[in-house]
KOLFI-277646 format. One record per residue (C-alpha): residue number from 1; x, y, z. Coordinates in steps of 0.1 Angstrom, whole numbers, plus 5000, padded with zeros to 4 digits. Layout:
BEGIN
(site NUM (X Y Z))
...
% end
This chain:
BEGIN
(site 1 (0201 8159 1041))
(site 2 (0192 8184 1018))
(site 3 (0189 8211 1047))
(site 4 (0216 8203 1058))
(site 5 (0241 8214 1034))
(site 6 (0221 8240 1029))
(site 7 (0227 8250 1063))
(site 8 (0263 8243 1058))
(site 9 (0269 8262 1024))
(site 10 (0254 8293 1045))
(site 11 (0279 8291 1072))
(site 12 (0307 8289 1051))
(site 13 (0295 8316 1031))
(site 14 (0289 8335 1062))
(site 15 (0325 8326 1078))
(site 16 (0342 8334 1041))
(site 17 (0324 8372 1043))
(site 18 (0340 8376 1081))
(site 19 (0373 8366 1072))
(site 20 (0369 8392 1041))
(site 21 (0353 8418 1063))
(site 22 (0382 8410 1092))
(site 23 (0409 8415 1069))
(site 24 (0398 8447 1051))
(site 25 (0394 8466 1086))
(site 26 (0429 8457 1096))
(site 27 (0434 8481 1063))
(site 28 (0440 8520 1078))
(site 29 (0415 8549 1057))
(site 30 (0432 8568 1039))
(site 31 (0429 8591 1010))
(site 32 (0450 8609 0985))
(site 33 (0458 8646 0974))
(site 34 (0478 8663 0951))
(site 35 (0493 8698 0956))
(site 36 (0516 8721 0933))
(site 37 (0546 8732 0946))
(site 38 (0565 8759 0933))
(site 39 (0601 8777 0948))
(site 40 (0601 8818 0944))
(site 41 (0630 8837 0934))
(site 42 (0636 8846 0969))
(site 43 (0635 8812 0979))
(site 44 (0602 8808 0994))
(site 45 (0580 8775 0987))
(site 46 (0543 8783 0976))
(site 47 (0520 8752 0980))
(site 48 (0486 8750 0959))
(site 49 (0452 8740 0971))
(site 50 (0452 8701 0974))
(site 51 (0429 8684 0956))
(site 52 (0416 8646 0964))
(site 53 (0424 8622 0936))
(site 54 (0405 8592 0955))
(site 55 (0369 8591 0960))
(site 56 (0366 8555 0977))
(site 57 (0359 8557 1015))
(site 58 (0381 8528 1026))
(site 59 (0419 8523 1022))
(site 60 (0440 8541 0992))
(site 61 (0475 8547 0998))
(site 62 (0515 8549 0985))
(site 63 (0514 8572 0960))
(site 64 (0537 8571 0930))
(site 65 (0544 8600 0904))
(site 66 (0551 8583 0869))
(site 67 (0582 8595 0854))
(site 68 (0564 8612 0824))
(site 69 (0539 8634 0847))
(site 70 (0507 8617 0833))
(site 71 (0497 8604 0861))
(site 72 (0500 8585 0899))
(site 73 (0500 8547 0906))
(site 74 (0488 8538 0941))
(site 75 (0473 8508 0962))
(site 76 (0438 8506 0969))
(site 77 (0410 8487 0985))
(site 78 (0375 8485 0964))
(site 79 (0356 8454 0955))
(site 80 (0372 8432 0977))
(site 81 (0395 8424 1005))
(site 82 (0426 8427 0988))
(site 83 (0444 8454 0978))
(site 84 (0447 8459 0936))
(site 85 (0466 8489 0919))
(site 86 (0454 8520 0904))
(site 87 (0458 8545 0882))
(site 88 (0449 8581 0880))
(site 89 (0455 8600 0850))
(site 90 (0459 8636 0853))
(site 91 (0444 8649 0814))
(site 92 (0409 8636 0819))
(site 93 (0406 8630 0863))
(site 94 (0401 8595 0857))
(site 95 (0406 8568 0872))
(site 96 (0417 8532 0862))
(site 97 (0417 8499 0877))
(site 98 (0453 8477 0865))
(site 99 (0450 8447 0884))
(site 100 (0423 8425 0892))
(site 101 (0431 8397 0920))
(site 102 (0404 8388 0945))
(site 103 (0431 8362 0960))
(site 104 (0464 8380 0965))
(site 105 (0470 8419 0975))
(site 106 (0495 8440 0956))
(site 107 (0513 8473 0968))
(site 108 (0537 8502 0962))
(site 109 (0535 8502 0926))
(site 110 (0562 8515 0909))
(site 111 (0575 8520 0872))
(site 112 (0609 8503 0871))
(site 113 (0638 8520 0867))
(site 114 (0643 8502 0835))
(site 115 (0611 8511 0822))
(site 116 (0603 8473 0818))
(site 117 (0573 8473 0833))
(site 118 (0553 8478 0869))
(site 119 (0568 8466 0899))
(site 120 (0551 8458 0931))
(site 121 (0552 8443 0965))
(site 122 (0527 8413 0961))
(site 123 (0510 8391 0991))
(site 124 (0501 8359 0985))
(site 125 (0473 8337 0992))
(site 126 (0488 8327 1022))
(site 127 (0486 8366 1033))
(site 128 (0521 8363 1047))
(site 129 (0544 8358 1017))
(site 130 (0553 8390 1005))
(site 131 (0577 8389 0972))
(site 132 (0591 8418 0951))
(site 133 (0572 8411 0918))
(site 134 (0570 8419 0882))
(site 135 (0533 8429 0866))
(site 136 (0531 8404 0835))
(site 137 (0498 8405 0810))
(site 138 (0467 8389 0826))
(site 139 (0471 8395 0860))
(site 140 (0502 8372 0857))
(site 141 (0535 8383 0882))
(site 142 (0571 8373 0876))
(site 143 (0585 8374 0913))
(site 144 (0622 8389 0909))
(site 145 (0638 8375 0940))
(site 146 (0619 8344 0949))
(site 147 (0634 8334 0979))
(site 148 (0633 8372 0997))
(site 149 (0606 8372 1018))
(site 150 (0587 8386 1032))
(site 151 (0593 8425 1014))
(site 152 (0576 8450 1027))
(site 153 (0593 8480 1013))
(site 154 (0615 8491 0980))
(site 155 (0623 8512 0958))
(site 156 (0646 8509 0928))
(site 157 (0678 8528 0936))
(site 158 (0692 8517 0898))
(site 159 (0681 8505 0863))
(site 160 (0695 8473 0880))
(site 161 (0692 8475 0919))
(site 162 (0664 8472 0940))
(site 163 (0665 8486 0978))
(site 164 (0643 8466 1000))
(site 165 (0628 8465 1036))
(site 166 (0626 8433 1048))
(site 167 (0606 8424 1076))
(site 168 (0620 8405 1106))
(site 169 (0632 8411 1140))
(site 170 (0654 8435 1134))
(site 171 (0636 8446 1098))
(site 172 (0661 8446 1074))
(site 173 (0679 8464 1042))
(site 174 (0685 8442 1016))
(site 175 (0696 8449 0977))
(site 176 (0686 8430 0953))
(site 177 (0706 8427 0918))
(site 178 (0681 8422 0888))
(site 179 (0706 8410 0860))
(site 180 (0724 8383 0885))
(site 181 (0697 8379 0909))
(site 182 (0724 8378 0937))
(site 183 (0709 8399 0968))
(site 184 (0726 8413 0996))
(site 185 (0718 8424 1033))
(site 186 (0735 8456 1036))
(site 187 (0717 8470 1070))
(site 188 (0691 8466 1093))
(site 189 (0667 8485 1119))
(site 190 (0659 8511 1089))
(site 191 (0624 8525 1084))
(site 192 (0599 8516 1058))
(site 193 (0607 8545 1032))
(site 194 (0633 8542 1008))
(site 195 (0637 8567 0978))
(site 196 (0658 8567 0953))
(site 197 (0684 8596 0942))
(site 198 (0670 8618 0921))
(site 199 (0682 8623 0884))
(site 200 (0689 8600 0857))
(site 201 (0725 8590 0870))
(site 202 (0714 8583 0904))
(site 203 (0739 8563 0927))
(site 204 (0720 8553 0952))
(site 205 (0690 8561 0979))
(site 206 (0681 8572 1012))
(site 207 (0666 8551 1036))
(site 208 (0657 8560 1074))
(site 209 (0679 8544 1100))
(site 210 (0669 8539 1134))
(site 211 (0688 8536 1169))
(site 212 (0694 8503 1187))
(site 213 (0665 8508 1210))
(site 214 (0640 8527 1181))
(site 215 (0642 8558 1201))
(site 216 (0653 8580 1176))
(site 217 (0665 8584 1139))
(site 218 (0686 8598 1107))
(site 219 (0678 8599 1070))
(site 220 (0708 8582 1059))
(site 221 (0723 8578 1018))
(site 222 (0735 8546 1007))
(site 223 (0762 8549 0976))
(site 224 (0759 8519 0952))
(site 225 (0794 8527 0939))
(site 226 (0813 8523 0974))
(site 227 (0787 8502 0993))
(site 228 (0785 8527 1021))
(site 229 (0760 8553 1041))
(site 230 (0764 8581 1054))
(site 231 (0745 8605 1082))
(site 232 (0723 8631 1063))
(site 233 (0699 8651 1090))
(site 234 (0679 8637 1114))
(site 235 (0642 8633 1110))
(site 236 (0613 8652 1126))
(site 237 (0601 8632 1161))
(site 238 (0584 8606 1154))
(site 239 (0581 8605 1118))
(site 240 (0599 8583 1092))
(site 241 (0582 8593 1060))
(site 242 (0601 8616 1033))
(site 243 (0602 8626 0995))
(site 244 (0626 8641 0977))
(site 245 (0627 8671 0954))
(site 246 (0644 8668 0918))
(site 247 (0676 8690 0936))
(site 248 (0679 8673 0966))
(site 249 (0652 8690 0987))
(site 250 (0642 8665 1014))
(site 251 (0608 8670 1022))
(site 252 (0588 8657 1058))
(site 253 (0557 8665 1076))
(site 254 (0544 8666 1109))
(site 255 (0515 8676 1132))
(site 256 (0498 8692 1097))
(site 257 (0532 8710 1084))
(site 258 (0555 8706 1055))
(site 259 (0593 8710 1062))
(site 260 (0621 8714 1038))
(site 261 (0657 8705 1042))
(site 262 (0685 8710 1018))
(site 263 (0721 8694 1022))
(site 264 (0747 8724 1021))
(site 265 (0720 8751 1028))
(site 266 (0699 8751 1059))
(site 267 (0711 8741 1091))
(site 268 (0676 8719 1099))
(site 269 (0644 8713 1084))
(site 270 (0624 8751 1083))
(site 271 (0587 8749 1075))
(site 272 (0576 8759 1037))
(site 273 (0539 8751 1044))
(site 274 (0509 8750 1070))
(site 275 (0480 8727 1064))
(site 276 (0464 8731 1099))
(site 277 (0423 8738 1093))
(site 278 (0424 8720 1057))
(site 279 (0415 8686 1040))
(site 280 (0452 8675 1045))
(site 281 (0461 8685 1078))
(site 282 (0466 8650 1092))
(site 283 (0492 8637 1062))
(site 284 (0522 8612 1065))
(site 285 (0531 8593 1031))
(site 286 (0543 8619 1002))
(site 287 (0556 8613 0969))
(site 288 (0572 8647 0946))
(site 289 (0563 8640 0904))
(site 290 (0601 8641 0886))
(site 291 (0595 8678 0879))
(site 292 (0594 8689 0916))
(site 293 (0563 8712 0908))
(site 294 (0537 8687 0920))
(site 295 (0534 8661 0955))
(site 296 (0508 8641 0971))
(site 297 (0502 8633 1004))
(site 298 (0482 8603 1021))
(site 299 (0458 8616 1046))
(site 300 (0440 8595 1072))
(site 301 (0409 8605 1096))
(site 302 (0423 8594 1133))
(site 303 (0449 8578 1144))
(site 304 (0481 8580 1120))
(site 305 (0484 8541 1107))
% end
C-alpha cells in the first residue's frame, strides 16, 4: 500500500510539472529594449543604441513607461508558469519582482490614470477568466468590472474610463466607467492595442479597426465627449501594434523598421529608423515614456507571436 501511493504522489507530481511545462511553452520568447529618441531641428528622428532591460530567456513582454520616467512595468515569466509583473527602475538597472502568484497570471500592467494604483489584466485559476483588475496589498486584486470577461486588452483612455478588448467572435471594444461601473460595447473587430490620448486632458484613444473579413485595417480615434471614431491612417500590412508620441506622432514598425506618422503633416507613414543587422531588428510591441525622448520595443527570436 505504501508503494503504492508512493507511486501515485509521483505521477501526480509528474503530470502537475507537464501541465506547468505545457502552459509556459504556449508563452512566445521575448525580450525587452529601450532606445532614446530624439527629433532634430530639421525634423529628422535620431534613435539611440537599444539596450536590453530583461535578462530572463523565456517570455517578458508589454511594456509600460511610468508617468514619472523612473521606470517600466511589464509581464514576465520566471519561477513558474504564470506570468507575475515587473519592474525595472532606470537609476540603479534593477530589477524588481511586484507580484508573486504561482496560481493566476497577470498582464499589461499599467499605472491608472487616477494614480490609484496598478492595474492589470489578471487570469484566473481557471486560465480562461480574464478580469480587468486592481493590484491591492498582499498579492490581493479588486476586479473593477466583474462580470466583463474575458479582457484581453485595455488601456485607460480617462481618470474614469477604461478601453477594453474583449475577446469573442467578433473581439470586441468595450468601455468601462469606474465611478458607476456601467460598461458599454461601443465596437467590435478592433485589434489588440489601445492607447490612450496623449496629454493630461486626453479625450479619448486610438484603437486599430479591422475590415469585415480581417483583410485589412485603420488606426481609428474614439472621442469620449461625442461617443464617436473617426479614420486616422491606415496601418503598415500586417501589423496592428502602435505607440504614440507626447504630440501626436504615431509610431509602427515593420520587417525591422520604425515609421512615423503625424496627423496634418505627412501624407503616410515615412521611416525615421533602420534596425536591420541589430539586437532589435525583429520588434512588434512598443511603448514611448510621457516625455517622447525614450521607447521600448518587444523583440522575439522567430516567428512574430
Amino acid at each position: 500500500m505504501r508503494c503504492i501511493n508512493r507511486c501515485f504522489v509521483l505521477m501526480m507530481i509528474f503530470q502537475i510539472l507537464s501541465v506547468l511545462c505545457v502552459a509556459q511553452s504556449d508563452l512566445p520568447a521575448t525580450d525587452i529594449y529601450t532606445l532614446s529618441i530624439n527629433k532634430t531641428e530639421k525634423g529628422k528622428y535620431q534613435v539611440g543604441t537599444p539596450e536590453k532591460i530583461t535578462s530572463w530567456s523565456g517570455y517578458d513582454n508589454q511594456p509600460y513607461f511610468l508617468p514619472d520616467g523612473s521606470g517600466i512595468l511589464y509581464s514576465s515569466v520566471r519561477d513558474s508558469a504564470k506570468s507575475d509583473i515587473y519592474k525595472f527602475t532606470f537609476q540603479f538597472g534593477q530589477t524588481t519582482q511586484l507580484t508573486h502568484t504561482p496560481v493566476t497570471a497577470e498582464y499589461s500592467p499599467m499605472l491608472m490614470a487616477d494614480k490609484s494604483g496598478i492595474s492589470c489584466v489578471r487570469v484566473l485559476e481557471d486560465d480562461s477568466t480574464q478580469l480587468l483588475s486592481k493590484m491591492m496589498a498582499g498579492d490581493e486584486y479588486a476586479a473593477l468590472f466583474p462580470k466583463l470577461n474575458p479582457v484581453g486588452y485595455y488601456c485607460w483612455a480617462s481618470n474614469d474610463v477604461a478601453a477594453m478588448f474583449v475577446l469573442g467572435e467578433p473581439q470586441t471594444l468595450q468601455l468601462g466607467y469606474l465611478k458607476t461601473g456601467v460598461v458599454k460595447r461601443v465596437g467590435e473587430r478592433i485589434g489588440r492595442c489601445l492607447v490612450r490620448m496623449p496629454g493630461k486632458t486626453s479625450n479619448g484613444f486610438y484603437f486599430v479597426q479591422f475590415n469585415e473579413d480581417s483583410t485589412s485595417s485603420e488606426i481609428h480615434f474614439y472621442d469620449l465627449k461625442t461617443g464617436k471614431s473617426k479614420q486616422v491612417v491606415n496601418t503598415l500590412v500586417g501589423e496592428e501594434d502602435f505607440a504614440i508620441m507626447p504630440d501626436g506622432t504615431l509610431l509602427m514598425g515593420s520587417g525591422g523598421i520604425l515609421y512615423k506618422y503625424l496627423s496634418g503633416t505627412d501624407k503616410d507613414w515615412k521611416e525615421i529608423a533602420d534596425f536591420t543587422g541589430t539586437a532589435v531588428e525583429q520588434f512588434y510591441r512598443i511603448a514611448v515614456n510621457a516625455t517622447g525622448d525614450k521607447i521600448a520595443v518587444v523583440t522575439y527570436p522567430d516567428e512574430k507571436p
